[in-house]
GUKOL-538715 format. One line per field, with one value per atom (N, C-alpha, C): x, y, z; atom name; residue number from 0. Coordinates in steps of 0.2 Angstrom, whole numbers, plus 2048, in hexadecimal, padded with zeros to 3 digits. Layout:
residues N
px <- c(X,...) $
py <- c(Y,...) $
pz <- c(Z,...) $
site <- c(CA,...) $
pos <- c(NUM,...) $
end
This chain:
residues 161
px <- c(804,800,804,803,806,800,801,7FC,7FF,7FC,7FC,7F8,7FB,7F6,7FC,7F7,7FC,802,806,80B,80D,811,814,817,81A,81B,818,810,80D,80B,809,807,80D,80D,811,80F,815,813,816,818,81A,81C,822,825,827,827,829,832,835,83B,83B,83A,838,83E,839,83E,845,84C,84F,84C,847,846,840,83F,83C,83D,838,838,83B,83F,844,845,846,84A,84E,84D,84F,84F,84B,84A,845,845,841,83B,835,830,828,823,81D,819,814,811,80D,80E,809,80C,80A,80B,807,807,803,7FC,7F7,7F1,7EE,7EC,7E8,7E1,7E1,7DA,7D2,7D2,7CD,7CD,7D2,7D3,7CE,7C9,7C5,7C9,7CE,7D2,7D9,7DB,7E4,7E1,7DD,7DC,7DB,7D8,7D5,7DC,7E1,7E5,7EA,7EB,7EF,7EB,7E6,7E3,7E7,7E4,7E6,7EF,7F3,7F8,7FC,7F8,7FA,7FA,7F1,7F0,7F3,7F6,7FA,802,804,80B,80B,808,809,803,7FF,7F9,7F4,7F3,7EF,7E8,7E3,7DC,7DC,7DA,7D8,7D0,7CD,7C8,7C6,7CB,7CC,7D0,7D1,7D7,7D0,7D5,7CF,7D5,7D1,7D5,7D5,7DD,7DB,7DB,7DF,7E1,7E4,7E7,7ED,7F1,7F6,7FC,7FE,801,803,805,802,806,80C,811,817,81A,81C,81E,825,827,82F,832,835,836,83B,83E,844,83E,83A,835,82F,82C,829,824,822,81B,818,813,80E,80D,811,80D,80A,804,7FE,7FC,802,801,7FB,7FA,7F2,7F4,7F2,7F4,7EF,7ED,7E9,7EA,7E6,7E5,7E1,7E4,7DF,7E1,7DD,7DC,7E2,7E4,7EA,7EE,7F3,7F8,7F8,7F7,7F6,7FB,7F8,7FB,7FD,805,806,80A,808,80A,80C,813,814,815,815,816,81C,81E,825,827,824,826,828,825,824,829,828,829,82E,836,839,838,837,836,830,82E,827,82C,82C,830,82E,82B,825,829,827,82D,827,829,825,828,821,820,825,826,82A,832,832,83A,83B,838,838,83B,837,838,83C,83E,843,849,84C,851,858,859,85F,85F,859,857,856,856,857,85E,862,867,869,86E,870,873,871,874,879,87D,87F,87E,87B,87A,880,881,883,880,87E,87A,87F,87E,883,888,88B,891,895,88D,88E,88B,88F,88E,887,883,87D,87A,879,878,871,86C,863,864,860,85D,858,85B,854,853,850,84E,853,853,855,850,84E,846,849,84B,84F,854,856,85D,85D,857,855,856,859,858,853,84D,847,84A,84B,84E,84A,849,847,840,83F,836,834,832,830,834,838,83D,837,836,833,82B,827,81F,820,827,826,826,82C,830,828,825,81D,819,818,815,816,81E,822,81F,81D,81B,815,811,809,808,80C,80C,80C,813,816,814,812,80D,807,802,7FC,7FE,803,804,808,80A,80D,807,801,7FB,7FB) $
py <- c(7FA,800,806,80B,813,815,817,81C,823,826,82E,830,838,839,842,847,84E,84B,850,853,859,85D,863,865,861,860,85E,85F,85D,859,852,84E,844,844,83C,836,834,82B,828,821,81D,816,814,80E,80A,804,801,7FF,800,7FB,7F5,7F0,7E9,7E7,7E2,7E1,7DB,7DB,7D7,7CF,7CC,7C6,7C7,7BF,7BE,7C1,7C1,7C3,7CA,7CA,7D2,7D4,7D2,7D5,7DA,7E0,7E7,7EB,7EA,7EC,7F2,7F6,7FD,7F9,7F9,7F8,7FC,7FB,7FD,7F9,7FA,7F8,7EF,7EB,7E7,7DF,7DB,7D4,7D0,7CA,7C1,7C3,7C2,7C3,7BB,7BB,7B5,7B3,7AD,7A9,7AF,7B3,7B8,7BD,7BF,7C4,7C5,7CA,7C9,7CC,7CF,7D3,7D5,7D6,7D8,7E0,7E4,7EB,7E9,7E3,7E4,7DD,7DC,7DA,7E0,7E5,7EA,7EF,7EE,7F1,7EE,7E7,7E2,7E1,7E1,7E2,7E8,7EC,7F5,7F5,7F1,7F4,7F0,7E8,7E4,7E8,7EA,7ED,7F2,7F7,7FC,800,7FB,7FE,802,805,80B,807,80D,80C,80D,807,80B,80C,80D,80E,816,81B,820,822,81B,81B,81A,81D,81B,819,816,814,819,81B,81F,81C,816,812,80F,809,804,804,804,805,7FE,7FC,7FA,7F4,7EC,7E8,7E4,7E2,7E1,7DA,7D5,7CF,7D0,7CC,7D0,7C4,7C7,7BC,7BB,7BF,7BD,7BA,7BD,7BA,7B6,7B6,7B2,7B6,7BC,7C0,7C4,7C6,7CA,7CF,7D6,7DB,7DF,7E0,7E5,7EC,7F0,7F9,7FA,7FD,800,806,80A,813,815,817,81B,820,823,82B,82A,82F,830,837,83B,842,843,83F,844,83C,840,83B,834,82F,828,828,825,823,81D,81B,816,812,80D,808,800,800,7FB,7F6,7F0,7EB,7E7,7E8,7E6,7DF,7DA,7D5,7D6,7D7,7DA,7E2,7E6,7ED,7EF,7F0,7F5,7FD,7FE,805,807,80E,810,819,818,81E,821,828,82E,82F,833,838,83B,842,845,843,845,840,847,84D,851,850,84E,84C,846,844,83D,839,83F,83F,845,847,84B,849,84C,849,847,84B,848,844,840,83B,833,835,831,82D,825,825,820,81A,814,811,80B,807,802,7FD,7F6,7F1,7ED,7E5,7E0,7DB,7D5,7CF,7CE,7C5,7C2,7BC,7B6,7B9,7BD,7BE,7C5,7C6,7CD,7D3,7DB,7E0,7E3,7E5,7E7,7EE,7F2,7F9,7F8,7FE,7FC,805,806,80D,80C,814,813,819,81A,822,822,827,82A,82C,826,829,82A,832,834,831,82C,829,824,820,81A,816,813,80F,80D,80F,80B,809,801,7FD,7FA,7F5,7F0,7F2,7ED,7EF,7F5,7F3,7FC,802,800,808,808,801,801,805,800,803,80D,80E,815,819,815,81B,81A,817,815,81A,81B,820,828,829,830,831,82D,830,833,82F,831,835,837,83C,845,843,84A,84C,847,84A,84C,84A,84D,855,855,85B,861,85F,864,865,864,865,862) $
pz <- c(800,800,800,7FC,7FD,801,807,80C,80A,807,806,80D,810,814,814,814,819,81C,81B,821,81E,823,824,81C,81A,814,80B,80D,809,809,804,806,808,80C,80D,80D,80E,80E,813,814,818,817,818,816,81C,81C,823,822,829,829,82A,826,829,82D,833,838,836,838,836,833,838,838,832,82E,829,823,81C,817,816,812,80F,817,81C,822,820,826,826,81D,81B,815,815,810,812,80D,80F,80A,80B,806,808,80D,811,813,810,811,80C,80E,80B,80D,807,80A,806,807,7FF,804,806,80B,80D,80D,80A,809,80B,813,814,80F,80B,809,803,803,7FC,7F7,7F6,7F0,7F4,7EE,7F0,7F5,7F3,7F7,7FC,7FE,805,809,806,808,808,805,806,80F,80F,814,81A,81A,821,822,81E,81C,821,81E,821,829,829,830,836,831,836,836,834,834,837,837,839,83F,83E,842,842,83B,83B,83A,83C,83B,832,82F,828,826,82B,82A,829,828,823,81D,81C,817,812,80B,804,7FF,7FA,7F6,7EE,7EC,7E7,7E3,7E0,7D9,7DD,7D8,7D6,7CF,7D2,7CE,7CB,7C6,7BF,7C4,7C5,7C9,7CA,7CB,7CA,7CD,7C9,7CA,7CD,7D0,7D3,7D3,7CD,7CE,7D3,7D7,7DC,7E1,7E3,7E9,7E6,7E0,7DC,7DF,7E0,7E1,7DC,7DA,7D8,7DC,7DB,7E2,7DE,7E1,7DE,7E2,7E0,7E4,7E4,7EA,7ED,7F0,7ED,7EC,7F1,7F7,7FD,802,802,805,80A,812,818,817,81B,81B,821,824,82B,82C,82D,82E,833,831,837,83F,843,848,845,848,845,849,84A,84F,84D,84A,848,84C,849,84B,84D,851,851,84E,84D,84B,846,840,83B,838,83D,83C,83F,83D,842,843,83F,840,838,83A,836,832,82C,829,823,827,824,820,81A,814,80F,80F,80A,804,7FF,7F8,7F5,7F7,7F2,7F5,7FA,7FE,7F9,7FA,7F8,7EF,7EC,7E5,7E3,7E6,7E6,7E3,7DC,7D8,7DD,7E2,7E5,7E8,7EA,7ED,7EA,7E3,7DE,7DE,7DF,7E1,7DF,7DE,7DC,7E3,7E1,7E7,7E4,7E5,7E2,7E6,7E4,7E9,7E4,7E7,7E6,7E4,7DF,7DE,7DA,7DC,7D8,7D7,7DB,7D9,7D4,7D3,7CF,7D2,7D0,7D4,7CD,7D1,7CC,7D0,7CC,7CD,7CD,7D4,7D3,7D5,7D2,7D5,7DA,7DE,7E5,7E7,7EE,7EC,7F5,7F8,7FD,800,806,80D,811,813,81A,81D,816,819,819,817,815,80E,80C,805,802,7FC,7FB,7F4,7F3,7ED,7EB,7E6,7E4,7E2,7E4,7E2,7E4,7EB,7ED,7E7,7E6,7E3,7DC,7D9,7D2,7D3,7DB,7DC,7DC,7E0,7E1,7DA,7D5,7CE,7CB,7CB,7C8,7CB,7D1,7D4,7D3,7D4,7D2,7CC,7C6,7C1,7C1,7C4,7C5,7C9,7CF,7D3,7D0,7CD,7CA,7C4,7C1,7BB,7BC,7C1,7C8,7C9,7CD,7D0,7CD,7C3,7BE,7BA,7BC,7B9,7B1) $
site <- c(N,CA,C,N,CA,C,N,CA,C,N,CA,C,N,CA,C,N,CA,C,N,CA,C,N,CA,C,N,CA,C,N,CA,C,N,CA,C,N,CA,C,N,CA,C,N,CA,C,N,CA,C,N,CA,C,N,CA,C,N,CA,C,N,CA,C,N,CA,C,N,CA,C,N,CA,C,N,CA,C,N,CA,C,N,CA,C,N,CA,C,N,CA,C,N,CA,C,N,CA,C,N,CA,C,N,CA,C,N,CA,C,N,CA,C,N,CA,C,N,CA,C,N,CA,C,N,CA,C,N,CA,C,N,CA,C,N,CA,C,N,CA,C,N,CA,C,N,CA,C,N,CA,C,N,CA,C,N,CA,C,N,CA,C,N,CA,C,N,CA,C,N,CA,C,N,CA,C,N,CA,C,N,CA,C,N,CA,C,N,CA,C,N,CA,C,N,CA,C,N,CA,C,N,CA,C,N,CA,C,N,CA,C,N,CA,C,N,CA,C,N,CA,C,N,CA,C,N,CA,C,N,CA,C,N,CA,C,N,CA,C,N,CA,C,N,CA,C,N,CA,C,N,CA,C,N,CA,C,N,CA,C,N,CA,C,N,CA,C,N,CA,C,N,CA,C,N,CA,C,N,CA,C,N,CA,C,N,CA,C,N,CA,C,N,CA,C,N,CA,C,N,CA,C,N,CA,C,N,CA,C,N,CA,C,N,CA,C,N,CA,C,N,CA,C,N,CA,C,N,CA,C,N,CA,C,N,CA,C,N,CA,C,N,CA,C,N,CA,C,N,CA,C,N,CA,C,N,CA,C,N,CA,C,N,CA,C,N,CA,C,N,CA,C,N,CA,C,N,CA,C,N,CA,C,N,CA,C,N,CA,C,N,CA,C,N,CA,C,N,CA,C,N,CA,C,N,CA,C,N,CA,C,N,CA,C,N,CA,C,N,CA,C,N,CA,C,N,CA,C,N,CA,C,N,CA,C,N,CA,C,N,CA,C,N,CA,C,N,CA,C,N,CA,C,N,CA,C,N,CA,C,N,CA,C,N,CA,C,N,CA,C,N,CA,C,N,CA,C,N,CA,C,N,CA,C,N,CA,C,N,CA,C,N,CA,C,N,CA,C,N,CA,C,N,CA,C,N,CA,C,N,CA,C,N,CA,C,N,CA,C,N,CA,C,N,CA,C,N,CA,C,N,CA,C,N,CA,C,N,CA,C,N,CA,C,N,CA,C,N,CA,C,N,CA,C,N,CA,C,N,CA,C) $
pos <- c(0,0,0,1,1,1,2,2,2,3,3,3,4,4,4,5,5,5,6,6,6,7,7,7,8,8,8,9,9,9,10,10,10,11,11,11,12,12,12,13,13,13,14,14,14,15,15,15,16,16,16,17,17,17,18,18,18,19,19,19,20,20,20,21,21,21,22,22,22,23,23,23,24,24,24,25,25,25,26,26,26,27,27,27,28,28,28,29,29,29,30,30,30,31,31,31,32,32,32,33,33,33,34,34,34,35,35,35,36,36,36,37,37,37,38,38,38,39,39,39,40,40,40,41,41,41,42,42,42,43,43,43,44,44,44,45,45,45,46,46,46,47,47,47,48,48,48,49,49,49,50,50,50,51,51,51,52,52,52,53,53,53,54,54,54,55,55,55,56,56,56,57,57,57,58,58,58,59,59,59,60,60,60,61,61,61,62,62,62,63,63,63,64,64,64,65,65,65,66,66,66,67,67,67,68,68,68,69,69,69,70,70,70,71,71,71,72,72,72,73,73,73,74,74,74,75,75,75,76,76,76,77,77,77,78,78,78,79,79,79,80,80,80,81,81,81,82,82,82,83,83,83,84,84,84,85,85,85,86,86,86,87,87,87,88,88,88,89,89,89,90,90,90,91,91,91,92,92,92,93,93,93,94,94,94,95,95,95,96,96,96,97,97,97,98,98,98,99,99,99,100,100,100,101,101,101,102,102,102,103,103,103,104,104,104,105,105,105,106,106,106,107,107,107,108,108,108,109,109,109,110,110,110,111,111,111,112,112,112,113,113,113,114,114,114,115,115,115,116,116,116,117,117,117,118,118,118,119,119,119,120,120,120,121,121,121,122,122,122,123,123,123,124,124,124,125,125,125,126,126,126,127,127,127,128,128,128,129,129,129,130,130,130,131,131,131,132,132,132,133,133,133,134,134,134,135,135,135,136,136,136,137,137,137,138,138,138,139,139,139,140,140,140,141,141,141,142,142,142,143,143,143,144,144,144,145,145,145,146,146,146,147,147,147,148,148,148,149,149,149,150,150,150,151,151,151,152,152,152,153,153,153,154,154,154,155,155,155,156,156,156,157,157,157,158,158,158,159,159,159,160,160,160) $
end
């Protein structure tokens, strides 16, 4: 999920630190998870997802769109972005098994050219350059970097009229 909501900065978002343990440990990612068997739709599993990780009530959140789905074959997933608006910023109470920390950042900080950056990883033995963006000092790579540079376009073509 991208939760948009106010801040002092216009409008923001939020990204979780996942906790060391389990999948993509200490990795900066969106809110979101597996949907399961309950789940009538990927949206209302982006809901349940949100409000187990971080805690918020989303029964002010709405939904604006979905964004272009994204098969990621390292993890053999189909994530499906679910783009959502509250009128005032969440309390947010992550779940620590799941969550090490909870990390705000305005959408113009955010997309901010300098913030735009290259990392290098290692697989199999080869150095591979991934662009990501800079959250306050956090690395968003991988997938999330792709759900965001997807978003950054729709965003910034919205607010250049």
């Amino acid at each position: 999920m991208i939760l948009l909501f106010p801040c002092s900065d216009g409008l923001g978002t939020v990204f979780i630190h996942r906790s060391r343990w389990g999948p993509h440990g200490g990795q900066i990612s969106l809110p979101g998870g597996r949907q399961e068997p309950a789940d009538a739709n990927l949206e209302e599993t982006a809901y349940r997802e949100t409000r187990e990780e971080i805690g918020i009530n989303t029964g002010s959140v709405r939904t604006l769109g979905m964004l272009t789905p994204l098969y990621v074959p390292y993890s053999n997933y189909r994530i499906q972005p679910v783009v959502t608006f509250t009128d005032t910023e969440p309390e947010f109470v992550p779940d620590s098994r799941e969550v090490e920390s909870v990390v705000r950042v305005p959408l113009l900080e955010l997309f901010h050219p300098d913030n735009r950056k290259s990392m290098f990883i290692r697989k199999l033995g080869i150095r591979i350059g991934a662009p990501c963006y800079d959250a306050g000092g956090h690395c968003v790579w991988g997938a999330t970097a792709m759900i965001m540079s997807e978003f950054e376009v729709l965003f910034i073509s919205c607010i250049s009229g």
